[in-house]
Residue frames relative to the residue before (quaternion, step in Angstrom):
aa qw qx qy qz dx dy dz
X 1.0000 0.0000 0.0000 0.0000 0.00 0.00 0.00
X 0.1924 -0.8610 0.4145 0.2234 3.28 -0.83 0.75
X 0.7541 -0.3427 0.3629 0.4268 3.93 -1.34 0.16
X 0.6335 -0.4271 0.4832 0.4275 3.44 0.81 -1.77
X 0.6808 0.5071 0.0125 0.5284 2.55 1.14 -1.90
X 0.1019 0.7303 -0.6753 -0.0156 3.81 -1.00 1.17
X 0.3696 -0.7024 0.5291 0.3000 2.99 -1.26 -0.31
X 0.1256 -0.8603 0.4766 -0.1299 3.60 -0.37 1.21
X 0.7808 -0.2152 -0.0937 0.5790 3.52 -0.20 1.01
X 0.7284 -0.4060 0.0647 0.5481 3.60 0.64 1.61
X 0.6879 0.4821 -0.2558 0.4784 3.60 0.83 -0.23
X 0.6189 -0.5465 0.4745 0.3053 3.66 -1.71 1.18
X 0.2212 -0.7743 0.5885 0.0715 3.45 -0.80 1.02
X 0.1671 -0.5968 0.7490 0.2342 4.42 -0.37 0.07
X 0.3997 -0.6147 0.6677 0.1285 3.75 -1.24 0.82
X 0.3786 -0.7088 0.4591 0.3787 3.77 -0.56 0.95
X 0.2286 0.7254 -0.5078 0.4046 3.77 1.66 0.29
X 0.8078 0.3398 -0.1178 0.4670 3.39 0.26 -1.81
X 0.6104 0.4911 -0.4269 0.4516 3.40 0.64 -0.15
X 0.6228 0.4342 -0.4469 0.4731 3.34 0.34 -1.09
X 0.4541 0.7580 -0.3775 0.2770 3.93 0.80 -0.90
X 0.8427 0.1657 0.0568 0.5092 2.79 -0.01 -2.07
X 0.5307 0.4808 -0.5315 0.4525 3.48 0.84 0.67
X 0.3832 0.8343 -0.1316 0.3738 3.39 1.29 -0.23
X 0.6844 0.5469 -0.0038 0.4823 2.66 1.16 -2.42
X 0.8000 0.3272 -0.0094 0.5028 3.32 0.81 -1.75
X 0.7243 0.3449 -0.2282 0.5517 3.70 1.08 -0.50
X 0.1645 0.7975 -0.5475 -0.1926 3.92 0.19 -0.07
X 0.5846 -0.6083 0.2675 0.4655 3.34 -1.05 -0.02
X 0.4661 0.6640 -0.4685 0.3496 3.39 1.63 -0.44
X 0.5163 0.6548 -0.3114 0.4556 3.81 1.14 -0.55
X 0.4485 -0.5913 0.5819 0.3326 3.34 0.89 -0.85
X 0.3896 0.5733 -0.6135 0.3784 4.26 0.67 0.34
X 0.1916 0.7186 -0.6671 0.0416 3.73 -1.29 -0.06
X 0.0883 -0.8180 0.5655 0.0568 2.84 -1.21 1.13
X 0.3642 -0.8725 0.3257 -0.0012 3.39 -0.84 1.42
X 0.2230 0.8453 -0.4772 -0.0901 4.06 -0.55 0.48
X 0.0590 -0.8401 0.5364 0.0546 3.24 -1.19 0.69
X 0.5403 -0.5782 0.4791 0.3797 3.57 -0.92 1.14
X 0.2985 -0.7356 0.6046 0.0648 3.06 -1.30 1.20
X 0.7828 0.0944 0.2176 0.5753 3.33 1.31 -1.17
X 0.2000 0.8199 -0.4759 0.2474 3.90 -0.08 0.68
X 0.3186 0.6744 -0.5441 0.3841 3.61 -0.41 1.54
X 0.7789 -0.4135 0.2855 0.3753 3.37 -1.42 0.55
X 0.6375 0.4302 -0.3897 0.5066 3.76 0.95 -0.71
X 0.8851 0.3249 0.1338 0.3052 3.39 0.17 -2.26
X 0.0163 -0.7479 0.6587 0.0805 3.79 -0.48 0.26
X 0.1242 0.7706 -0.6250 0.0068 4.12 -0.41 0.75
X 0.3673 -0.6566 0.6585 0.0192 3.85 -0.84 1.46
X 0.1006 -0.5941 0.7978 -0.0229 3.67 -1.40 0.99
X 0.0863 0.7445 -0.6616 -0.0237 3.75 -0.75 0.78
X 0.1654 0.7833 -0.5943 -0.0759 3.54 -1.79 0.03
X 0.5617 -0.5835 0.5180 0.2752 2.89 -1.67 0.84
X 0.1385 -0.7679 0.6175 0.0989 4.22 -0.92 0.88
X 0.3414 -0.6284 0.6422 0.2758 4.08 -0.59 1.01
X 0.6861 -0.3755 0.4620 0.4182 3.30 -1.68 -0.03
X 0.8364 0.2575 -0.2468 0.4162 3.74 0.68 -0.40
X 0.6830 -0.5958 0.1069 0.4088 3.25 1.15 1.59
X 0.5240 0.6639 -0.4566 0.2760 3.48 1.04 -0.20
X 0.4645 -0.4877 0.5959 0.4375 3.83 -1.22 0.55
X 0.1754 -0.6655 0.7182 0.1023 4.02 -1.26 0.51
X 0.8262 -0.0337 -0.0799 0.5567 4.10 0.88 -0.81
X 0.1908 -0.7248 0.6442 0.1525 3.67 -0.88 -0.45
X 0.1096 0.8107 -0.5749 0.0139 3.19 -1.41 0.60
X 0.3137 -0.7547 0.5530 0.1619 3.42 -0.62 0.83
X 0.0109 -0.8013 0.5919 0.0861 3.62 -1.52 0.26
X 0.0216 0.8609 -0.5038 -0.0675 3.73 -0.26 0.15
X 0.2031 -0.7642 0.6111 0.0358 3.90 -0.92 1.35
X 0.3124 -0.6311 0.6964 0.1383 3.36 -1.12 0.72
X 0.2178 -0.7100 0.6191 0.2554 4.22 -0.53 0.93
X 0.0541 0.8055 -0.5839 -0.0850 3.05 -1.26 0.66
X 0.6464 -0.4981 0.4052 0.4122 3.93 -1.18 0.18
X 0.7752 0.1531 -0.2690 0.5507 3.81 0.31 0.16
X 0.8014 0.3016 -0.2872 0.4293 3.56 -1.66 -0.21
X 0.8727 -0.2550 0.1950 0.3678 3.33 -1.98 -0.14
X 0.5145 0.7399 -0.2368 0.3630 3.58 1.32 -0.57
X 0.7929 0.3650 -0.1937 0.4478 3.06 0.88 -1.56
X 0.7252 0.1898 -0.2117 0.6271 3.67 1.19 0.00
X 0.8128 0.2315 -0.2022 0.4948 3.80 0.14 0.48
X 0.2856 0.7368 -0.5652 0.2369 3.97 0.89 0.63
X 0.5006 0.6372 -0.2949 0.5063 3.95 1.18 -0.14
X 0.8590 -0.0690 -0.0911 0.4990 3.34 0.55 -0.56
X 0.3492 0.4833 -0.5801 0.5549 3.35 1.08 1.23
X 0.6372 0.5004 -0.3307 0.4840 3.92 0.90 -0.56
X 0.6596 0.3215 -0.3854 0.5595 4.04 0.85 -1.09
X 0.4595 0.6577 -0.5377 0.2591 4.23 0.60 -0.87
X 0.7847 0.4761 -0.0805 0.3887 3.06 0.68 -2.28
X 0.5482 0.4864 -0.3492 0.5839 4.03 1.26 -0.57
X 0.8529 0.1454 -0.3257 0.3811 3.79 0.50 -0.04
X 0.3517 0.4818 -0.5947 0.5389 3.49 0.96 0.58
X 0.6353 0.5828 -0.3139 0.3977 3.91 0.16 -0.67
X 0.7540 0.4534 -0.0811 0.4684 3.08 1.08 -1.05
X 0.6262 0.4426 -0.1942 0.6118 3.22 1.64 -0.69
């Protein structure tokens, strides 16, 4: 089991697991934090993710974008959707 934390082209990685966590920790939703994604793009080629971060008084605070190419092997060919919204809110966080 891991910490959160990998290590990914030689460098400490936070998992968007742990982020979403510890953003969690300090923002709850009872607080009004919220964190938001919408398909930007979705089709047989492309899957593009718009994400954001909402304060208690509805404003967007970050944003992140993510884009997946589908492909015929690996996590792509059956999960490029939510490897695509994952990566738009780590980005965003």
């Amino acid at each position: 089991m891991t910490n959160g934390i990998i290590r990914l082209h030689g460098r400490q990685y936070k998992t968007v697991a742990l982020r979403v966590h510890e953003f969690r920790e300090k923002h709850p939703i009872e607080e009004g934090w919220g964190l938001v994604s919408k398909i930007i793009q979705c089709d047989e080629q492309y899957v593009l993710f718009r994400a954001a971060v909402i304060d208690p008084q509805g404003r967007e605070v970050a944003i992140g974008f993510a884009e997946e190419k589908r492909t015929n092997r690996g996590i792509n060919a059956t999960s490029a959707l939510e490897v695509c919204e994952t990566s738009a809110l780590g980005r965003a966080l």
